[in-house]
Structure formats: structure tokens, C-alpha cells
N, C-alpha and C positions, 0 to 999 in steps of 0.2 A: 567153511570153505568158500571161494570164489564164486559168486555166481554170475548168471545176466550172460550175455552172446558178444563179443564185439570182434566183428571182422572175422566172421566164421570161424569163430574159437569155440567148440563146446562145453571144454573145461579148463581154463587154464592154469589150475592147480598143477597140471601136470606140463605145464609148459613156462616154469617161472624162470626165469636167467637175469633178474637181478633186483638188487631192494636196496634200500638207503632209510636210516628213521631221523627223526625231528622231537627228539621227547620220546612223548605217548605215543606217537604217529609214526606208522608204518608204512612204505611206500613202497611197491612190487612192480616187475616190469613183466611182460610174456612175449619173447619171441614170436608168437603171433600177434597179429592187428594190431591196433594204435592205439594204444589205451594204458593209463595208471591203474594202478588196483591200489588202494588205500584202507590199511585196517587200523583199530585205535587198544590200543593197550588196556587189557580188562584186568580182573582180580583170576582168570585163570587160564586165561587165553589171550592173542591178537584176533578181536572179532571185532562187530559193524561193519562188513563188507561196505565198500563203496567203490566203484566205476568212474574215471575220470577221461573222455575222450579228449589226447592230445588235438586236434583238430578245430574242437571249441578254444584250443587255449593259443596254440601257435597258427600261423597260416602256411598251412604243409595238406599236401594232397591224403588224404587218409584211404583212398580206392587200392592200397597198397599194403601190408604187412613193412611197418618200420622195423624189425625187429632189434627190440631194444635188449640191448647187451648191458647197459651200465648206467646206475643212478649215481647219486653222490648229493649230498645236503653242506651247502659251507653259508655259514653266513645269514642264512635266511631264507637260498635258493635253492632249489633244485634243479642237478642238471642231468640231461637224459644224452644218455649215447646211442647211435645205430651200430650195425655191426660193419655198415660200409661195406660190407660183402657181396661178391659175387656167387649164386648158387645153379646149381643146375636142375633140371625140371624133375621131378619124380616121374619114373617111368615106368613099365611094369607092376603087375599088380600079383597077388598072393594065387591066383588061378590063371595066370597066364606068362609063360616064362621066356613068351618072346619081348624085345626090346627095340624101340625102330631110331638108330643110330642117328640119323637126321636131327630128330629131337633131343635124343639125348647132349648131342655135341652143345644146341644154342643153350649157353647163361643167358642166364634173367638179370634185367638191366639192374644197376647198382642204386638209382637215384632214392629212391621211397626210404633207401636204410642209411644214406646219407644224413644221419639225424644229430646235429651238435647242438644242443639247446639251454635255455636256462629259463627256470619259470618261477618267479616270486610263491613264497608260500604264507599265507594269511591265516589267521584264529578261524576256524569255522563256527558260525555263531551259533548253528544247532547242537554242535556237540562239543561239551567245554574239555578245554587243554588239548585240542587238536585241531592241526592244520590242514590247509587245503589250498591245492595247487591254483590260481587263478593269473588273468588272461592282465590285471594291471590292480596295482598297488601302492595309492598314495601316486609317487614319480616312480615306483619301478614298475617297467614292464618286461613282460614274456618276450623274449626273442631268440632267435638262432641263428648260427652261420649258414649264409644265404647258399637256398639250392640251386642248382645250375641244370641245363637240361642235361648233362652227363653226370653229374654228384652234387660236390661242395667244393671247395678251397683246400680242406683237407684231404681230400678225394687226389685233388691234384696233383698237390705236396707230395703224396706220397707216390704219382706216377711219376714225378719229375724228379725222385729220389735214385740215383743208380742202386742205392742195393735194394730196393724195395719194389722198382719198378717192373720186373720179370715176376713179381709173384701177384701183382694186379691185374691180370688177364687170367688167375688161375682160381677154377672157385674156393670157396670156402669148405673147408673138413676135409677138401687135397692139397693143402699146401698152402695155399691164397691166404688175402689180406680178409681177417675177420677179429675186429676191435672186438674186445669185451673188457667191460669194466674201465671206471674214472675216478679218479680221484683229484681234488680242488684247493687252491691254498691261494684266495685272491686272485686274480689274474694268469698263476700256476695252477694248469689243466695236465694233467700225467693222465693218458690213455695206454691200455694194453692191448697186445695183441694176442691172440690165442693162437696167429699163425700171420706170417710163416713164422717158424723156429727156424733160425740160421747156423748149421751146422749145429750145436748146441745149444745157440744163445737164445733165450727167449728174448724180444723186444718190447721196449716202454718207448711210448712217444711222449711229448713234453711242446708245447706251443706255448704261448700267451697270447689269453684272448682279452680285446679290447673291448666293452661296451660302446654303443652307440644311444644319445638319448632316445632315438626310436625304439631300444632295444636290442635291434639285431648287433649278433655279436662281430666279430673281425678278428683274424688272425692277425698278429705282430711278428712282422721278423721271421723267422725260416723253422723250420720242422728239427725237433731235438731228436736224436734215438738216443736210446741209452741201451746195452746188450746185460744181459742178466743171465748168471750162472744157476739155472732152476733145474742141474739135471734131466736135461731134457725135454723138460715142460713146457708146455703154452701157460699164458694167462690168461686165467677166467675173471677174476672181479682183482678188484681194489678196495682200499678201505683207508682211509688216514685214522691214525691214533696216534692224537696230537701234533709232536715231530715227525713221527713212525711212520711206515707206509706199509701195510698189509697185502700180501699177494697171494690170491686161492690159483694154484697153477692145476694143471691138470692135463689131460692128450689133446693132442691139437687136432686129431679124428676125432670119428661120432663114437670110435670104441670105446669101451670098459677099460680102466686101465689107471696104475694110479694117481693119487690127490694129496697135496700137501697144501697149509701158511706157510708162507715163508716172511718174516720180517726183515724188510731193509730197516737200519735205525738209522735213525737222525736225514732221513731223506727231505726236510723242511731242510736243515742246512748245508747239506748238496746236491747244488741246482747245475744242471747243464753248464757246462765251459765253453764246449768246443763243438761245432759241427761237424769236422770232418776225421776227428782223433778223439776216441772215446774211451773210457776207461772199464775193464768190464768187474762189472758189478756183482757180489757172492752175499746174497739175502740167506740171512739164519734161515733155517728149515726148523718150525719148531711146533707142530702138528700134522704128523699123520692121517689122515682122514680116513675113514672105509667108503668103499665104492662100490654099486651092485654088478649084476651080471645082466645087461640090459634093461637096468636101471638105478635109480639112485645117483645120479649125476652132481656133486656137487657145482653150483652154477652162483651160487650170491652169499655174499658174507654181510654180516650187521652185528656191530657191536654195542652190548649191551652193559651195564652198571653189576657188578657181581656183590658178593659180601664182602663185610669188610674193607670195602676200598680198591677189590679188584676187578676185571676186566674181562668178561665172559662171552663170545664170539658165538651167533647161531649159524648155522650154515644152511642153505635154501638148497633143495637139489630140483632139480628135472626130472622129469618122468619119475615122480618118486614109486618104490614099492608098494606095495599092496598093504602091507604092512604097517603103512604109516598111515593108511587114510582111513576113517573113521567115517562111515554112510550116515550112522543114527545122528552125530555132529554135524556131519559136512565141514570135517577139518581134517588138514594135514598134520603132522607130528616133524619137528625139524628138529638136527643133534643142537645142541647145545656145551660149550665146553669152554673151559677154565682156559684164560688164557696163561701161559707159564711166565715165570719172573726173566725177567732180561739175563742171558748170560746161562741159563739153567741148562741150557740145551734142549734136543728135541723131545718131544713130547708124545708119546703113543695116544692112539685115539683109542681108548679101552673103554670105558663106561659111562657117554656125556650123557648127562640128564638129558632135557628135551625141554622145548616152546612149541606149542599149538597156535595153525593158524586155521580160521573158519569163516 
């Protein structure tokens, strides 16, 4: 399991909302504080806890909960998403059922989760066939789309977007704009949104980001949407495989409520056309997932090497159950499941093995 404090986290096993691997190398994000979690691939688990403070690596205020919603590995890199979300204060407490309206009404400012970033991944020399995130590599260095005292660029994009504009003043898990999950193909950055769902349509954003040799990254060119037939779903994570693009959708609330993959295929050879006439988009739905009852959240996907040549998908949840965690380890238990053949159709979530993380 997770250990160590960052950013007033006390355990963020139970706060995980997204992963990305490199090999052997496991990489975890927590909706709280600013920080990597990095595990290495064993003979019976993902164990070697190790702690990585974004802060040491990028120059971004850490006095703030980035809450990262979405990793993704292409190339060498890895890139970390914020949720860009607006939230509102927690109010009220379990012994007192009054609520003072004033506080409730102010959101908390957006900027600290404003996080688009990308940070070189190197051999760690103490422990062989695993990587680690660092601050400069050779000529690549760590950088991100630059924060502004209100967000980012992308922050912007999307206020000065007319159908996205009206749900940027509204917090996240009522409606509001709350990214999770990225997916990378060169310069092709496809972010999700978990919300808003428009009428039906779930939304994927699509930019191209430019490097600079200082690192920090730059938007090119204008904000893509794309509308996604998900049944009603938000997106929670992303995933590329290969051509493919992997989508864990899920409620665009904090309720219980169902989870599916959906695969779009061939999303590497259809890219964005048009800005302002879109086309909507109907991703296979091809894994059922189970979800708890105030917990078990599926929140991150990574995909893994199966037998024989096939493709087996772990899924990370949130606040996972009681039942998954294991005290005398100090590990979690995540489902694990057989990806289905292209074309097969959907797929019930009946009996996935399992991967431990510690």
C-alpha cells in the first residue's frame, strides 16, 4: 500500500483517480496533494512504494491540492492532468446539520488544478528496469502549459468556447467542467471530460501541444470537441491501445452508479476536422464493470500484456472497499480483466482475476 503524507493525505490508497505504466513501472495519481506515487512490478504484486513530489519537478505552487485526474506515458513522457475544476467548500459536519449558505455558495479558485504537464522519464539507477519521473533529461526537460493567475490557456479555451462556457462557473460533480483522463499520440493530447454531459453527449477535447525548448508546453490552434455516444456517461480515464482509444466512463456525480470501456477503434486515424460541425461519435461498449455502494469507484485504467498475446486491462477504483485492502500487506486488490476480441461485443464483468498494489 501507499505510504508517507503528502499534502495532508493520510492514505491515498483510497484516493487514487489515475495511473499510467512504462514497462515494469507503475505510476498513480491522488486527487489529493501534489504528488506521483510510483510502484515497480514484482513476482506477486506492484510493490516499492515510492513518493514523487511534482513541485521538485515542475515550477507550480504545491500549497494547493492539484488534483490530478489523468496520466498517460507516450514516448518516453509522462503527462499529468488537473481536473481544471471548480469545487465547492465542504460544509457541515456528521454532528451538526446546520450549513451557512455564504460559504457554501464561494467556489474555490480553479488555478492549483489547472495542471497540463509533461515530465521526461529516466532508468532509476537504484532499482533496475524502472523509471522515474525527473526535472531534466539529457535536452528533454519537464514542463507545462503556463499558469495564469485565473487557470491556463486551456482554462480559457474552454470559457471562450460557447457550448462549454455556461458550465465553467459551475462546480464540479453539479454539472461543471471536471477533466479526467489523457490520452497522447505526439503532439495529439485527447483529454476527457467527466462533465458536463451535454444532453447525452459525453465530451473529448483534442488540442495540439507544441513544445518549447525551455520545456513549457503551448497550445496550437483552437480547442477540438468531439461528442461521444457513452449512454449517458461522463469520462473517467483514457487509455490508448495502439490505434484504439479506451474510455472508463462512468456518473458525472459523486453517486454510485454505472461503469463501463467503451472502445472507439481506429481513433489514431480520426482526428478532428472541423471546429464548429462535429460528428458524434458511438465507442463499442465492451466491459461492464461493477461498482459499490459508496464505494469502489472505478477512477483509472492500465493496460497490461495478458497470455498468449492478449490484452488485459486493471482498473484502479477510489475509495476502494474494505474488501480489497489487506492491513497485514498494506495493499490494495484491483479487478483485472481480459480484454475481448474486436467485434466480439460486449463483455460482462463476471469473474476478473485481480493485481495487488502495496
Amino acid at each position: 500500500m501507499l505510504d508517507a503524507d503528502c499534502g495532508g493525505v493520510d492514505d491515498p490508497t483510497l484516493d487514487l483517480s489515475a495511473a499510467a505504466r512504462h514497462g515494469n513501472t507503475l505510476f498513480l495519481g491522488s486527487d489529493e496533494g501534489v504528488c506521483l506515487e510510483r510502484l515497480s512490478r514484482g513476482a506477486a504484486a506492484w510493490a516499492d512504494h515510492q513518493r514523487f513530489p511534482l513541485d521538485a519537478i515542475l515550477d507550480l505552487d504545491a500549497s494547493e491540492e492539484a488534483d490530478i485526474e489523468g496520466l498517460a506515458e507516450d514516448g518516453g513522457w509522462l503527462w499529468v492532468l488537473g481536473s481544471h475544476a471548480r469545487t465547492r467548500p465542504k460544509v457541515g459536519k456528521a454532528d451538526n446539520d446546520h450549513i451557512d449558505l455564504s460559504a457554501f455558495a464561494t467556489l474555490k479558485d480553479t488555478r492549483p488544478r489547472c495542471l497540463l504537464a509533461r515530465v521526461p522519464l529516466a532508468v532509476d539507477p537504484n532499482i533496475p528496469a524502472t523509471m522515474r519521473p525527473v526535472r531534466l533529461d539529457g535536452e528533454r526537460r519537464a514542463g507545462m502549459v503556463r499558469q495564469t493567475k485565473h487557470g491556463n490557456r486551456l482554462a480559457h479555451m474552454m470559457k471562450d468556447s460557447a457550448l462549454l462556457k455556461p458550465f465553467t462557473r459551475i462546480a464540479a460533480k453539479e454539472g461543471g467542467v471536471d477533466l479526467e483522463g489523457i490520452a497522447v499520440a505526439g503532439g495529439r493530447v485527447a483529454i476527457g471530460m467527466r462533465g458536463p454531459v451535454i444532453q447525452t453527449y459525453a465530451v473529448l477535447l483534442e488540442v495540439e501541444i507544441v513544445p518549447k525548448p525551455s520545456g513549457r508546453l503551448t497550445i496550437a490552434g483552437q480547442l477540438h470537441m468531439r461528442l461521444l455516444e457513452l449512454d449517458g456517461l461522463g469520462i473517467r480515464d483514457l487509455k490508448r491501445d495502439g490505434a484504439d482509444l479506451l474510455i472508463l466512463a462512468g456518473p458525472t456525480t459523486g453517486l454510485d452508479g454505472p461503469c463501463a470501456i467503451y472502445r472507439w477503434a481506429d481513433w489514431l486515424g480520426d482526428p478532428p476536422r472541423d471546429y464548429t460541425v462535429v460528428r458524434r461519435h458511438r465507442p463499442e461498449r465492451i466491459i461492464d464493470l461493477p461498482f459499490g455502494r459508496g464505494d469502489d469507484h472505478p477512477e483509472g485504467l492500465v493496460l497490461l500484456d495478458g497470455i498468449n498475446g492478449e490484452r488485459d486491462v486493471l482498473v484502479i477504483c477510489d475509495s476502494p472497499a474494505a474488501s480489497r485492502l489487506d492491513p497485514a500487506t498494506r495493499s490494495v486488490r484491483c479487478d483485472r480483466f481480459r480484454m475481448p476480441i474486436k467485434q466480439r461485443g460486449l463483455q460482462k464483468a463476471g469473474d476478473p482475476s485481480s493485481d495487488r498494489l502495496r
